[in-house]
C-alpha positions in Angstrom: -6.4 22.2 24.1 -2.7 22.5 24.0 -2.4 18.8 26.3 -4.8 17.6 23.7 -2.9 18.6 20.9 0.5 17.4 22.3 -1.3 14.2 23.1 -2.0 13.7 19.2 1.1 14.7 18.0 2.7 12.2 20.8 0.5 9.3 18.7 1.2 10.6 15.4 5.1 10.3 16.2 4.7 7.2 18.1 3.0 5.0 15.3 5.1 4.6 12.9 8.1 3.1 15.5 4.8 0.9 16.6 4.3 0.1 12.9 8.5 -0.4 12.5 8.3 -2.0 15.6 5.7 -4.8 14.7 7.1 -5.5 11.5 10.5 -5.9 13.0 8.5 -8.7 15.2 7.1 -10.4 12.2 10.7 -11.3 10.9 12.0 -11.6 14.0 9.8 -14.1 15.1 10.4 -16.1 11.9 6.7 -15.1 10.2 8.0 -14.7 6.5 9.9 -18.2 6.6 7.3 -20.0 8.2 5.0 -18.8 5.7 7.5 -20.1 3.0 7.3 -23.4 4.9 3.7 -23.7 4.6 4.0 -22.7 0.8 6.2 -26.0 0.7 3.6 -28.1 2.6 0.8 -26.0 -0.4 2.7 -27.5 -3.0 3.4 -31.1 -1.7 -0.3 -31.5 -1.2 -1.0 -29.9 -4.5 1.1 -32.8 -5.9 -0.4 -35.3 -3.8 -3.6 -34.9 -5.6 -2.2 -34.8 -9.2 -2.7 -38.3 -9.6 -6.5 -39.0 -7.8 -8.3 -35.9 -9.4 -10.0 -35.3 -12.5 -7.9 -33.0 -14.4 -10.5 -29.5 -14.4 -10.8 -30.7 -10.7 -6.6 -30.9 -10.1 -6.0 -27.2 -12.1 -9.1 -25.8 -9.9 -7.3 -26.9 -6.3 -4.2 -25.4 -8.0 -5.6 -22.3 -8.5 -7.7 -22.2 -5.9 -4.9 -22.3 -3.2 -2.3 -20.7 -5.3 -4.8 -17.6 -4.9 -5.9 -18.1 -1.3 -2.4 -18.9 -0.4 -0.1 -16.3 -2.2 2.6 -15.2 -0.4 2.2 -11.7 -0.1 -2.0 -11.5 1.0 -0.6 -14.2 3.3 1.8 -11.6 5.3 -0.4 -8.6 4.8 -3.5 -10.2 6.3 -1.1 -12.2 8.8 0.3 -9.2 9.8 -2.7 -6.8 9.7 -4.6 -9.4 12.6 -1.2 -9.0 14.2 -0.9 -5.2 14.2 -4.6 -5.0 15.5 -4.6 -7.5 18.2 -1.3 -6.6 19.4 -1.4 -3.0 20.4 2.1 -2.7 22.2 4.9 -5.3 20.5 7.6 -4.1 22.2 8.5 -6.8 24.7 7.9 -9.5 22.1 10.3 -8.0 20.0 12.8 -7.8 22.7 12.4 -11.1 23.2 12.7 -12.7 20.3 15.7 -10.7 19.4 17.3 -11.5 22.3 20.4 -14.8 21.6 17.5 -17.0 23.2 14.6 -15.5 21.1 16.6 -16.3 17.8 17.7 -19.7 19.3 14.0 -20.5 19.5 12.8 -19.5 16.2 15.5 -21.0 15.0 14.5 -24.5 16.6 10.7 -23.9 15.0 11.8 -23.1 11.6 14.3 -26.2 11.6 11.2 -28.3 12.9 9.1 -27.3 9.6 11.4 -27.6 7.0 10.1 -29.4 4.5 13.5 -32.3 4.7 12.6 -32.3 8.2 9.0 -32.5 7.9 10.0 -35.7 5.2 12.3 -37.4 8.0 9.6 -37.3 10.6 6.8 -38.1 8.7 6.4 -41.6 10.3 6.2 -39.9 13.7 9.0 -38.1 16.1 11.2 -40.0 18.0 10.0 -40.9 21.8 11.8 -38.0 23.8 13.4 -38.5 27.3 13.7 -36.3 29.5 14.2 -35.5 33.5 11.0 -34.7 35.7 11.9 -30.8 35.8 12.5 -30.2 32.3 8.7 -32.6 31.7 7.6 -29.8 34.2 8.8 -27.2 32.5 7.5 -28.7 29.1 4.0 -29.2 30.5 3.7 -25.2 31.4 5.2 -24.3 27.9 2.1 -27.1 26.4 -0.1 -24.8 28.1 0.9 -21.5 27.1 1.6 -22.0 23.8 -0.9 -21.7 21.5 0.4 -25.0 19.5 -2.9 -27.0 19.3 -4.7 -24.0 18.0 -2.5 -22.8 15.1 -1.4 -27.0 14.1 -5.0 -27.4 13.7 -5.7 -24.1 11.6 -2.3 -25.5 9.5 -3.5 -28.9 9.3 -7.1 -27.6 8.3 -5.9 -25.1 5.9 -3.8 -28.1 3.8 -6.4 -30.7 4.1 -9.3 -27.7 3.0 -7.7 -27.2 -0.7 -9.7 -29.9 -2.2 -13.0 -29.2 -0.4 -12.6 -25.8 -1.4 -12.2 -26.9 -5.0 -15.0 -28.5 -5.3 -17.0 -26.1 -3.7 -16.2 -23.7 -5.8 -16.8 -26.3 -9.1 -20.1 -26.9 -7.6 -21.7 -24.3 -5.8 -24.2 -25.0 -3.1 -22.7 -28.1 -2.3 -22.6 -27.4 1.3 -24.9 -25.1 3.2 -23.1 -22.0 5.4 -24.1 -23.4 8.3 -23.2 -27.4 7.6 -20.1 -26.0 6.3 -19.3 -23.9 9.7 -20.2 -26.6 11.8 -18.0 -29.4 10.0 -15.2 -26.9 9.8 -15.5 -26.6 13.8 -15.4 -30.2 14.4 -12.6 -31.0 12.5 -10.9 -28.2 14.6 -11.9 -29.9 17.6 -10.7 -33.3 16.3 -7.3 -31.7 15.1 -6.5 -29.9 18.6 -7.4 -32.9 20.1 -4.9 -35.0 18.4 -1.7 -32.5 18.7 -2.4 -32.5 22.3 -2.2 -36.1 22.5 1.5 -35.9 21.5 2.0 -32.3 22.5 4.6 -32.5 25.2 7.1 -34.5 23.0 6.7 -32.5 20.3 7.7 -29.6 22.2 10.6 -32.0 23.6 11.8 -32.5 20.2 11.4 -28.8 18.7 13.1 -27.6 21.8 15.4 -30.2 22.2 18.6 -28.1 22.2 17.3 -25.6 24.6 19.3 -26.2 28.1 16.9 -26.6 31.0 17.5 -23.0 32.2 16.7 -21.7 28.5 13.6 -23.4 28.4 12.5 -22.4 31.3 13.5 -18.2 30.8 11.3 -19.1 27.5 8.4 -20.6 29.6 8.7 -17.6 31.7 8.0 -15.2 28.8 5.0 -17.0 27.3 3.2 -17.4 30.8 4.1 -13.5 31.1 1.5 -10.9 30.3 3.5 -9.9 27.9 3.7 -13.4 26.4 0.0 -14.1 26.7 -0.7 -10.7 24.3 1.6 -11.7 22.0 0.6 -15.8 21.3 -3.1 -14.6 21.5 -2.5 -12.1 18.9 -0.1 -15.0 17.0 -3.5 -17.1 16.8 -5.4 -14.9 15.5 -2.9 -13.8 12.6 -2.4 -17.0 11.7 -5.5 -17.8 11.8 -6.1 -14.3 9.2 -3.0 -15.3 7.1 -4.8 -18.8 6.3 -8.4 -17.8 6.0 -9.3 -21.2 6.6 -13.4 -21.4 5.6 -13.4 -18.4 3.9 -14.5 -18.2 0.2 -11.7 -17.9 -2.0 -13.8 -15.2 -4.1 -13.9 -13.1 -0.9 -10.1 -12.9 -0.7 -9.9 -11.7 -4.8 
C-alpha cells in the first residue's frame, strides 16, 4: 500500500512538469507561429474567393473558417493530440532548445512566412548540393513527416469552400463519398510534395552546415525523434480538423 501510494503521489508531482514540459515544446518547436502562418495563408485564400463567390456564399467560407480555424481551438486541440500521443516530451524539448533546435525552427518558420511564401510562389529555386549532404537530405525526406502534414495544410486551405457549401446545402455529399474524396486528394497531395521533397528540404535547410544537418537527421531517425514527428502529425492533423463538420467543432 505504502509503494502504491508513493507511486501516485510520484505521478501526481510529476505531471504538471510533463504538462510544463510539453507546452514548453509547443513554443519551442515554433507551434504558435506556425499557426499564425497558416492564419495568413486562411486569410489570403479567403480573399482569393471574394471575387468568384456569390456574396451569402463568400461571408459563409468567411465564417466558416474563421470558426474552424480560430486561433486558440487551433493550439488547444493541436496541443491536446500532442500531450496524448506524446507521453514523455522531454528529449524533444531538449532538442529543439538546443542552438541547433532553434536554428531549425527558425529555418521552418522563415520558409512559411507569408513574404516568403509570395517570393516562391512560382516554385523554389533548383538546389545544388554535394552527394553526402543529398544523402543526408534523402534520410531527413524520410523521417520527416513533411508529405503528411503539407497535405493536411494544403487540404485544410483548399477545403474552406467545400465546406461552405456543404454547410449552405446540406446533403450535398454523402459521409462516405465525402471520406473517400477527402482520402484521395490526400493521396494526390502527398504524392506531389514528394515529387519535389528533397529540394524543398534543401532550400528550408539551406543554411544548416553538413554536420548540423546531419546531428538533425540523427534526432528525427532517433526513437526519440520518431515519438515526437508521429505525435507532430497527429496534432496537426487535430489543430486543422480537416473533414470534420464545422458544427462539431462549436
Amino acid at each position: 500500500m505504502h509503494r502504491l501510494f508513493s507511486l501516485l503521489l510520484l505521478m501526481i508531482c510529476t505531471m504538471p512538469v510533463w504538462a510544463d514540459s510539453l507546452d514548453q515544446l509547443y513554443k519551442a518547436a515554433g507551434w504558435p507561429d506556425q499557426r499564425a502562418h497558416f492564419s495568413d495563408a486562411v486569410s489570403a485564400a479567403q480573399q482569393r474567393y471574394r471575387s468568384s463567390l456569390p456574396p451569402a456564399v463568400y461571408q459563409a467560407l468567411v465564417n466558416n473558417s474563421n470558426q474552424r480555424f480560430q486561433a486558440q481551438a487551433m493550439d488547444n486541440r493541436a496541443l491536446a493530440k500532442l500531450r496524448s500521443t506524446l507521453p514523455n516530451p522531454a528529449p524533444a524539448l531538449a532538442f529543439f532548445q538546443s542552438p541547433l533546435g532553434r536554428k531549425i525552427v527558425a529555418a521552418e518558420l522563415l520558409a512559411t512566412r507569408k513574404d516568403q511564401l509570395a517570393k516562391n510562389a512560382k516554385g523554389l529555386p533548383k538546389m545544388q548540393a554535394s552527394d553526402n549532404r543529398m544523402l543526408v537530405i534523402g534520410h531527413l525526406a524520410q523521417a520527416l513527416p513533411a508529405r503528411e502534414a503539407g497535405a493536411e495544410v494544403s487540404l485544410a486551405i483548399a477545403g474552406v469552400a467545400a465546406d461552405s457549401l456543404s454547410s449552405m446545402i446540406p446533403g450535398l455529399f454523402g459521409a462516405s463519398q465525402a471520406q473517400s474524396l477527402l482520402d484521395g486528394q490526400r493521396q494526390r497531395l502527398m504524392g506531389q510534395i514528394g515529387e519535389d521533397l528533397n529540394n524543398t528540404l534543401l532550400y528550408v535547410y539551406r543554411d544548416l552546415s553538413d554536420d548540423e544537418l546531419e546531428e538533425f537527421a540523427t534526432f528525427a531517425e532517433s526513437p526519440d525523434g520518431k515519438a515526437y514527428y508521429q505525435a507532430a502529425v497527429a496534432a496537426v492533423r487535430a489543430g486543422l480538423a480537416v473533414g470534420q463538420n464545422s458544427a462539431d467543432l462549436k
